[in-house]
N, C-alpha and C positions, 0 to 999 in steps of 0.2 A: 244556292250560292248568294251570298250578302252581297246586294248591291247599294255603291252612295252614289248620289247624282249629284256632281260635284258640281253641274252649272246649271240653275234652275232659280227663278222670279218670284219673287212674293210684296204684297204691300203691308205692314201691319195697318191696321186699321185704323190708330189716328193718326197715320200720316198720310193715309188716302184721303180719308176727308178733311184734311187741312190742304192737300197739294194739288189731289190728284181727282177728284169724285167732280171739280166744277167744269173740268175739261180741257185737253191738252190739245195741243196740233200733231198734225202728223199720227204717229201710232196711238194718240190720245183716244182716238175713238176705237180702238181694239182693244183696248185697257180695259175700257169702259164697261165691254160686252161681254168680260169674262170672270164670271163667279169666283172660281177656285183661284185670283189674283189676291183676293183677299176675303174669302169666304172658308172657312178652315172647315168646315161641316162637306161642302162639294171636294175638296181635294184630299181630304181625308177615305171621301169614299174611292178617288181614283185610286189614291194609292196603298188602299186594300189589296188591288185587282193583282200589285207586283209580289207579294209576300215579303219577303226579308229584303225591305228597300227603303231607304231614307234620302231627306234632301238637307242637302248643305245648302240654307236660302241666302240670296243676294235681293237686290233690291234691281227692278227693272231700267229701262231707260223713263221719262229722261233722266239726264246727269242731276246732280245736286245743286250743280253751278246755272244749270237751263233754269232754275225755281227761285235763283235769287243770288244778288249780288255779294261781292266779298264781305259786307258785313252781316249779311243774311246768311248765309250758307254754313258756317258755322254751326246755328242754330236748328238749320234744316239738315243737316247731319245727323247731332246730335239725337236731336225727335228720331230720325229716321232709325238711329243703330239702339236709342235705347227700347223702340219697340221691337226691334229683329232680335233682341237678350232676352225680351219679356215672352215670347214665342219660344224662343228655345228652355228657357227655364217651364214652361207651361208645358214642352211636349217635347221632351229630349227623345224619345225615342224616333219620333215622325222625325224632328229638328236636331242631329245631334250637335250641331254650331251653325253659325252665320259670320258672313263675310260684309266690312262693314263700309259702309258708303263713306265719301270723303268731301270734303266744301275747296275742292281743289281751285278755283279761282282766288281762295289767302293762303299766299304762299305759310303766312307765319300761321297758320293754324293746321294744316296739311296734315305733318307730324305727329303735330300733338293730338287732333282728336284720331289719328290712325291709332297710337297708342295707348289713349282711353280707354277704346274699343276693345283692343287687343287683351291691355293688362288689366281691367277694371272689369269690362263688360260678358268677358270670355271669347271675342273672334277671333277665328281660325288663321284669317287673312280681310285681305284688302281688297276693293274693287275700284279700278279706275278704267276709262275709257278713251279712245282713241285719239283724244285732242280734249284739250280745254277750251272751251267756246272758240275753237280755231288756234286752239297755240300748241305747237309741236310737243308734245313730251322727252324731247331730250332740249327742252328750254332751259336757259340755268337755274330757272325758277322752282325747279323741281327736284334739284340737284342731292339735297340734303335730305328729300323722304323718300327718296331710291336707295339712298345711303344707307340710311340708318333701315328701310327694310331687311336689305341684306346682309347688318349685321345683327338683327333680329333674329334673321331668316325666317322672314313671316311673306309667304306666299301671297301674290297679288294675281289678281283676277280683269281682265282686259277683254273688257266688252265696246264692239262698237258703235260709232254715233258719228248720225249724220242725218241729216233731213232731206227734205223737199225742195230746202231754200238754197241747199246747193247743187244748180241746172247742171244737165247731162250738156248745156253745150253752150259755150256764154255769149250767145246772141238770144237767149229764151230766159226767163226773170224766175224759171222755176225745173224740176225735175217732175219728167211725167211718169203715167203708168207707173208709179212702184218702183220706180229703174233706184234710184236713192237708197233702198233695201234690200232688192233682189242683190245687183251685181254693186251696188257706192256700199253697202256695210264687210263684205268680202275683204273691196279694195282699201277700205277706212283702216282694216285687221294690218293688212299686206303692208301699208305705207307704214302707219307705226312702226313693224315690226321692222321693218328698211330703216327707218332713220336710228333706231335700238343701234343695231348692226354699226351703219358706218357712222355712228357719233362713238362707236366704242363702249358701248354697254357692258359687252358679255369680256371686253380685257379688263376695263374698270373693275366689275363690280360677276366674277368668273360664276358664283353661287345663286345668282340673280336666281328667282322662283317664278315665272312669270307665265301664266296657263295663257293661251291662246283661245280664244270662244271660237268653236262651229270648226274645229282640225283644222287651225294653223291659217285658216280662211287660202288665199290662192299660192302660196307656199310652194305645198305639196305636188300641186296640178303643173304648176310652172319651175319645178324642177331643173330644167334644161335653160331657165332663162335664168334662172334664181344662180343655178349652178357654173357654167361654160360663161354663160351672158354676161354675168358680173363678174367673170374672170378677168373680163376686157372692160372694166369697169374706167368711164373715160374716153374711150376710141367713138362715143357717140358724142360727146361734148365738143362743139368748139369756143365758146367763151367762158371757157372755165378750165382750170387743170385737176380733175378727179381722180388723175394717176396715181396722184399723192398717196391719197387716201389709202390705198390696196398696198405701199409700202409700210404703211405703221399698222395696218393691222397684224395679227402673231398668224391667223388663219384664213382660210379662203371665206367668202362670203357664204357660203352656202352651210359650211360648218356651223358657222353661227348661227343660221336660224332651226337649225337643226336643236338646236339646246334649251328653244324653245319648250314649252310644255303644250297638250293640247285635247281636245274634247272631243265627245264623239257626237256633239250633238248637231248632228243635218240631216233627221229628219227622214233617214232610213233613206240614204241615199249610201246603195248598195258599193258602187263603184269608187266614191269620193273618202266612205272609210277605210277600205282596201289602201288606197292611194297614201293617206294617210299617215295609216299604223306603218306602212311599209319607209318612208320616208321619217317622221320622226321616230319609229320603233316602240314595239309594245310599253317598255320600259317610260319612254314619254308620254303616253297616253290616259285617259281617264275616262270613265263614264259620265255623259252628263245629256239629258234629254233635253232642255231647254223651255221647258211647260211653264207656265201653261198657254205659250202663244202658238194652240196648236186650232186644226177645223174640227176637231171632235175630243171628248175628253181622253185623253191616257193614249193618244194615236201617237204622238212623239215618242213616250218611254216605250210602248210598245212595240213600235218598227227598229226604235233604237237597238231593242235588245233581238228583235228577230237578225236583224244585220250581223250583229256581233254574233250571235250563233252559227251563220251561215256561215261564217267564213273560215271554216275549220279549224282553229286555233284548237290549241291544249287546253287541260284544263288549270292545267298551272298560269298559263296566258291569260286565260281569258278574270280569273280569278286576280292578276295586277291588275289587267284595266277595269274589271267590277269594282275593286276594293281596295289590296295595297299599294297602289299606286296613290291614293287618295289619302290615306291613311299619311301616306310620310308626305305628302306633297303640306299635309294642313298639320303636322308639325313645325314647332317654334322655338325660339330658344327665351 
């Protein structure tokens, strides 16, 4: 059975050694340490090991906007998506497209190099991440390449981001232990995907294409808070009236984030895909390992797909989340 790994990292090469090879903070040093990031000869061999499997590549963190400012970023885009085109024209079969990074800090270029990419370079979709160096995504700054995605209908990719520099508790100048990736990139997913919701995303804009990285991050799990909790959306406020809110939407809060799209990549965490697929429903769901930020080669796609076997699905099921669900999600107009 044909699998695409519809959420999965790559550097091309000279944009590693322009950005990334002198050294980052934070996950800069597991970047660092791992070949097959941008060694096509190592990850080539991993993914011998799956037979009929390809990757849809993105570009890791950091953001675009993290490497330079609004008149830089532009530029670091560009570099960035015209080597993820030059990868995929070299190895269509490994690469059958790429999803393209964006210099989201210029509002007025946002757009247009989203569409560069898209009509010029051949990407599938788009990749943006949790917050612009701290500014909400339903900013009105963003307003017009939401837009015009969804009358594209060019599928956008929402990865997220968050560091060390923002503390688990604001009497401490930093985030320790990992706490910032473990449980802060979950909740990075969760709050995005909250402010989507009640800024009115999914009435605006009904087609929105919007994959969620790692299954909808805490979503699914919080179900009952996501569901019932936000019913009463408000009755925890008292210096603000958020009742409002819950009369102009068309649906319940939970509806919506249900129309979310979502991935299976955690890393062979048996119970959390369950959870999942059952909440946003086969029909939403994708395959995607998340490689190669894994402790051994090919240990991600491999638990990934041991999970999804386990869990008895059909073979018609299991065949949307391998592949047609991917298939039409990286359709465009």
């Amino acid at each position: 059975m044909r699998k695409i790994d519809i959420f999965n990292h790559i550097f091309p090469q000279a944009f590693f050694d322009k950005y990334i090879e002198n050294g980052l903070p934070d996950i800069g040093k597991r970047v660092k340490n791992m070949p097959s990031i941008v060694n096509l000869d190592v990850r080539f061999k991993i993914m011998d090991e799956f037979g009929d499997y390809c990757q849809v590549i993105s570009l890791p963190a950091p953001t675009i906007e993290a490497l330079g400012d609004a008149k830089a970023s532009p530029d670091i885009a560009r570099l960035a998506n015209d080597g993820m085109a030059e990868l995929v024209a070299k190895h269509p079969e490994r690469f059958p497209t790429f999803i393209a990074s964006l210099p989201m800090n210029n509002p007025d270029a946002i757009t247009k190099e989203a569409l560069r990419a898209v009509d010029t370079l051949g990407a599938s979709g788009v990749q943006i991440f949790t917050n612009v160096n701290g500014v909400a995504l339903d900013a009105p700054e963003f307003t017009d390449f939401f837009d015009t995605m969804v009358k594209r209908d060019i599928g956008i990719w929402m990865h997220p981001a968050r560091g060390a520099n923002m503390p688990d508790y604001k009497t401490e100048p930093k985030s320790k232990y990992e706490i910032w990736w473990t449980f802060g990139w979950p909740y990075e997913t969760s709050a995005a995907m909250a402010r989507m919701v009640f800024s009115g995303f999914f009435d605006r804009w009904p087609t929105l294409k919007l994959l969620t990285h790692h299954m909808g991050a805490m979503a699914p799990y919080f179900e009952g808070r996501v569901g019932y909790g936000w019913d009463a959306l408000g009755s925890r406020t008292s210096d603000e009236d958020y009742t409002v809110i819950l009369k102009t939407l068309k649906k319940r809060p939970i509806d919506y984030f249900r129309m979310f799209h979502a991935d299976t990549a955690l890393f062979g965490a048996t119970a959390g895909t369950k959870c999942g697929l059952e909440f946003f429903g086969e029909d939403m769901c994708m395959f995607a390992s998340d490689v190669p930020f894994e402790p051994a080669p090919g240990l991600y796609i491999r638990e990934t797909i041991r999970v999804i076997e386990s869990l008895g699905l059909s073979d018609a099921s299991k065949e949307k989340i391998y592949r047609t669900n991917a298939e039409r999600f990286l359709q465009h107009k």
